[in-house]
DRENDO-1510 file (C-alpha; in Angstrom, 1 decimal, always signed):
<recs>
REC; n; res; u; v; w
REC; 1; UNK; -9.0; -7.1; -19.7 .
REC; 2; UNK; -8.7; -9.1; -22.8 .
REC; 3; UNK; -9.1; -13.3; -23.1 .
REC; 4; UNK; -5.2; -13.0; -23.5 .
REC; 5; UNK; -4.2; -10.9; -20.2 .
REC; 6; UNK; -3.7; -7.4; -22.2 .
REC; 7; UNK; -5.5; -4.4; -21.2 .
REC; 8; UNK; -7.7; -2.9; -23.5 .
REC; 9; UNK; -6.5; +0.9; -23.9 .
REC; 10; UNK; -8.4; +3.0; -26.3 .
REC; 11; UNK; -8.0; +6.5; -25.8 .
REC; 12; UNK; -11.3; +8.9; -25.4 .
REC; 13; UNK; -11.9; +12.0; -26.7 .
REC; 14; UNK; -9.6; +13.8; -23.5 .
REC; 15; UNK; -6.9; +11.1; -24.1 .
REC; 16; UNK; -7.3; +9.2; -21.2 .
REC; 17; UNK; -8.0; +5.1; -21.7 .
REC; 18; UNK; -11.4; +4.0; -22.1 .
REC; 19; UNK; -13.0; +1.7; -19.6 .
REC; 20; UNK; -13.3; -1.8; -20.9 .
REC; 21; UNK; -17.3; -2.3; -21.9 .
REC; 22; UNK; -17.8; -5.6; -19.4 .
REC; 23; UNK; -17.5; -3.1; -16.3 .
REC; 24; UNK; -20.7; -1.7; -15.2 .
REC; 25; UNK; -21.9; +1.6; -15.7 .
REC; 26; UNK; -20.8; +2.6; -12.1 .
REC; 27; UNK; -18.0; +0.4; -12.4 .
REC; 28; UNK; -17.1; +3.1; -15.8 .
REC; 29; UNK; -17.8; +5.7; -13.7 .
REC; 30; UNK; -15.2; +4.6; -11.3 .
REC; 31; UNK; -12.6; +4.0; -13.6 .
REC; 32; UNK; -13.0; +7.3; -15.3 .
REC; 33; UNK; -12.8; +9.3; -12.1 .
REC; 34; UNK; -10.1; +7.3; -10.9 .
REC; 35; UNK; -7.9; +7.5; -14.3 .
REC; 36; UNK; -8.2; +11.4; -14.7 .
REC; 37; UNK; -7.9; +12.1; -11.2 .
REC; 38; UNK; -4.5; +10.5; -10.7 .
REC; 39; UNK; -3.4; +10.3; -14.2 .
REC; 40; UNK; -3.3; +6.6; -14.3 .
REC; 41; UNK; -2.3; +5.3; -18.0 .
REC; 42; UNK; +0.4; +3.0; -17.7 .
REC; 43; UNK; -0.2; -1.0; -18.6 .
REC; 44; UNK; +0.0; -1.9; -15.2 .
REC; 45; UNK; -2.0; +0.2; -13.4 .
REC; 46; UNK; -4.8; -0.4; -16.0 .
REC; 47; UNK; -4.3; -4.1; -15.7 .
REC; 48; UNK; -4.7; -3.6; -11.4 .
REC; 49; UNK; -8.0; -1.0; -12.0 .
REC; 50; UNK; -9.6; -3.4; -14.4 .
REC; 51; UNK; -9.1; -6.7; -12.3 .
REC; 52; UNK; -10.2; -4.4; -8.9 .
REC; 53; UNK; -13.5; -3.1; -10.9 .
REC; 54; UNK; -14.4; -6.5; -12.0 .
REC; 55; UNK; -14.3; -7.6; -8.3 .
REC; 56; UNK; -16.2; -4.4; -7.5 .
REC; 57; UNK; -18.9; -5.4; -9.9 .
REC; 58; UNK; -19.0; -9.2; -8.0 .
REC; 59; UNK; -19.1; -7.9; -4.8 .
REC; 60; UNK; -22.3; -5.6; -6.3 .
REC; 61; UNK; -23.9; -8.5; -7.8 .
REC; 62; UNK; -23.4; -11.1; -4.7 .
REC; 63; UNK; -24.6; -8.0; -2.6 .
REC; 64; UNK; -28.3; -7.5; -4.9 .
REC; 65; UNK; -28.4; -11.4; -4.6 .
REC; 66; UNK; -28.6; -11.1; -1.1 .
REC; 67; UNK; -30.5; -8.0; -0.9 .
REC; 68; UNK; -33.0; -10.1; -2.5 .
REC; 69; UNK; -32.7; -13.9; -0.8 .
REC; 70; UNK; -31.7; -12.4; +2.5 .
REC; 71; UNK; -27.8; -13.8; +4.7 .
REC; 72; UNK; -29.0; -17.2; +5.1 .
REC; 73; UNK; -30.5; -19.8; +2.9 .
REC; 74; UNK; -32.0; -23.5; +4.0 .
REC; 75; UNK; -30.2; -26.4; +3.5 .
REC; 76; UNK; -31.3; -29.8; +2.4 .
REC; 77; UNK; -31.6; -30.5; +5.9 .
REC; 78; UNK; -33.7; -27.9; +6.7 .
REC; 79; UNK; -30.4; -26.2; +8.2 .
REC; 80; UNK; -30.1; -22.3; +7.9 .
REC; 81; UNK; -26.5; -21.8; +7.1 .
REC; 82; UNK; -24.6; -18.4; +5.3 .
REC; 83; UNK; -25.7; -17.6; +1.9 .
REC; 84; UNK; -23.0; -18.7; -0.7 .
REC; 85; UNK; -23.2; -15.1; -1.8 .
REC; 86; UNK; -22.0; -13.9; +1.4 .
REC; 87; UNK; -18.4; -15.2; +1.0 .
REC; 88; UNK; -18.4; -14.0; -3.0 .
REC; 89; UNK; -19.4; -10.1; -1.7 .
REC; 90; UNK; -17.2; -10.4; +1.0 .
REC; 91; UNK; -14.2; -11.8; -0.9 .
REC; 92; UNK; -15.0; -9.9; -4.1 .
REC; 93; UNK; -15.2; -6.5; -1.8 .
REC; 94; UNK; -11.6; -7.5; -0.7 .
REC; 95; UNK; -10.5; -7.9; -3.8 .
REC; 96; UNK; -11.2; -4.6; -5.0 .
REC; 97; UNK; -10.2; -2.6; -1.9 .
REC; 98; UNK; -6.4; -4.4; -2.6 .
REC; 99; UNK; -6.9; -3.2; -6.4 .
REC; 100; UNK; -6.7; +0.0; -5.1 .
REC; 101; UNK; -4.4; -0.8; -2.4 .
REC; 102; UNK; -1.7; -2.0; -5.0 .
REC; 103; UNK; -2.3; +1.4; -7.0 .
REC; 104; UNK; -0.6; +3.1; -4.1 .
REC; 105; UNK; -2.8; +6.2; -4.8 .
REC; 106; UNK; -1.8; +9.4; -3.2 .
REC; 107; UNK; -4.7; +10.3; -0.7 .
REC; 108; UNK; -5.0; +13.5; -2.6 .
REC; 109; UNK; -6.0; +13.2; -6.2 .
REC; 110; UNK; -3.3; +15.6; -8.4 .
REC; 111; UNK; -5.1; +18.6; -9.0 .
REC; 112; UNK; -3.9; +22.3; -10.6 .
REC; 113; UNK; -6.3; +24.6; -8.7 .
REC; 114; UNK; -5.5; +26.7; -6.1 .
REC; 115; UNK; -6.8; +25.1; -2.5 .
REC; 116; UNK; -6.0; +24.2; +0.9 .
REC; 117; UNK; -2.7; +23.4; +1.6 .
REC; 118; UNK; -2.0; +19.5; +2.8 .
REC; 119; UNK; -1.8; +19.2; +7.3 .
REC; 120; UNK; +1.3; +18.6; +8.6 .
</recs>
């Protein structure tokens, strides 16, 4: 997403809209699987992906933050309490899983080849 609110939308090589270069590579990854499965290309939706894969690249970070420091930390105190990271991976994580919420994705990605048919 641009300073301004816009959505960045270069078009690749197969016409689908580039992922904005901040994301992550697995964040890109994402994004690209996401956008070609379900044909996503309008403002909006790119807007929603964008906002949901920056909060999927917080929770990532929070979550190699504690990885490394561990849940709790010491206080001035001497108090263990939560690691401020906790709450960040926790609120960043829900943050990306309504992303996708809002996309209202099919649970079946559109797809031409043949397969099985959906359960009834």
């Amino acid at each position: 997403m641009m300073p301004n609110g816009t959505v960045r939308t270069a078009r690749r090589g197969n016409g689908f809209p580039k992922a904005p270069r901040a994301l992550s590579p697995a964040a890109k990854r994402l994004w690209r699987g996401l956008v070609e499965e379900y044909a996503l290309d309008d403002v909006a939706a790119l807007a929603i992906l964008t906002a949901g894969l920056e909060a999927f690249d917080r929770a990532a970070a929070a979550k190699a933050l504690l990885d490394v420091d561990g849940p709790t930390v010491t206080d001035r105190w001497g108090q263990r309490k939560v690691h401020p990271a906790a709450g960040v991976e926790r609120d960043s994580r829900a943050a990306f899983l309504g992303a996708l919420k809002q996309l209202n994705l099919d649970l079946e990605p559109l797809r031409d080849a043949p397969g099985r048919p959906g359960g009834s």
